[in-house]
C-alpha positions in Angstrom: 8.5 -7.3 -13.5 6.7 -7.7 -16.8 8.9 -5.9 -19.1 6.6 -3.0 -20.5 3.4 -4.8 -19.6 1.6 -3.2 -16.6 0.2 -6.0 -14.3 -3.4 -6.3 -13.3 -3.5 -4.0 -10.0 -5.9 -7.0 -8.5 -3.9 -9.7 -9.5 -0.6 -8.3 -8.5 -2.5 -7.5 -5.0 -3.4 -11.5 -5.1 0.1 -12.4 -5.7 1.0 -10.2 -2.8 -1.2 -11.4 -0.3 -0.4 -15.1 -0.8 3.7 -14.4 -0.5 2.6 -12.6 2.5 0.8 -15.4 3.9 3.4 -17.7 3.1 5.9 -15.3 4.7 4.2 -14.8 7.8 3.5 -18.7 8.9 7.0 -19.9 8.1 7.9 -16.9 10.2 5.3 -18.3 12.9 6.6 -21.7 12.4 10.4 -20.8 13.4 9.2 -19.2 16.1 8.7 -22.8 17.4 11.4 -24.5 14.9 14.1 -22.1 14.9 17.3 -24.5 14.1 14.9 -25.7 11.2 17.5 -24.6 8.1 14.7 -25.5 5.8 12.1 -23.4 7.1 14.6 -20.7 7.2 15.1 -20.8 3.8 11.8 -20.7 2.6 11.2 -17.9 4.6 14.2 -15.9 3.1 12.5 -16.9 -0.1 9.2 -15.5 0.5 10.2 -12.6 1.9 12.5 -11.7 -1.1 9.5 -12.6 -3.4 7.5 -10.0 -1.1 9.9 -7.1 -1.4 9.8 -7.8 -5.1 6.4 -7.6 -5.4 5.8 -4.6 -3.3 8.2 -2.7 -5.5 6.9 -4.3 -8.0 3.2 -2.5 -7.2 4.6 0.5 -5.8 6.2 1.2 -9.0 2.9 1.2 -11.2 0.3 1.9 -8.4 2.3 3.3 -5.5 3.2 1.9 -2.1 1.2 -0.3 0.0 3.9 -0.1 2.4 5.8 2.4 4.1 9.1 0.9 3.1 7.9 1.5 -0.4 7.0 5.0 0.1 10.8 6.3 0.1 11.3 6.0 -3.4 7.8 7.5 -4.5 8.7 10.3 -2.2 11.7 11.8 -3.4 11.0 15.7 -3.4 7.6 15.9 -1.4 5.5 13.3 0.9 2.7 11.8 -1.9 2.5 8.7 0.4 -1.5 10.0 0.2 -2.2 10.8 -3.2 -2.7 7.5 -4.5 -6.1 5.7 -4.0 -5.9 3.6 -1.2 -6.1 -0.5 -2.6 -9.9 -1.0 -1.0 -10.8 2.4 -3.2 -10.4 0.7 -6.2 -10.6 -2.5 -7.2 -9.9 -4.8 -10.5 -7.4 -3.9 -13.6 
């Protein structure tokens, strides 16, 4: 997180979608590789960045993902109040 700054909602969706990626094809690629310590590392890493970054987003623009819901949702289910990310777009 950026101390007291708020990110940009579009760049921190960016950021997401790239650790994604990168999460997703080292999980593809030890599906084929899976004694590859390496790979498995890097995918540990990405997913870690991933789960930081949705937190991250669900804690200034709410969750993208039901795993980040929970803590948005403490006393009532808001999951749906918040603008969808394709309803708004930029900063």
């Amino acid at each position: 997180m950026n101390g007291n700054v708020q990110p940009c909602k579009k760049d921190l969706l960016m950021q997401i979608n790239a650790i994604s990626f990168a999460a997703l094809d080292s999980a593809m690629y030890l599906d084929t590789h899976p004694c590859d310590q390496t790979a498995l590392g890097y995918f540990y890493e990405m997913n870690k960045q991933r789960g930081q970054l949705l937190r991250e987003y669900a804690s200034y623009y709410g969750p993208l993902t039901l795993d980040t819901a929970t803590g948005s949702c403490s006393d009532r289910w808001n999951w749906i109040n918040e603008p969808w990310p394709w309803q708004e777009g930029g900063c």
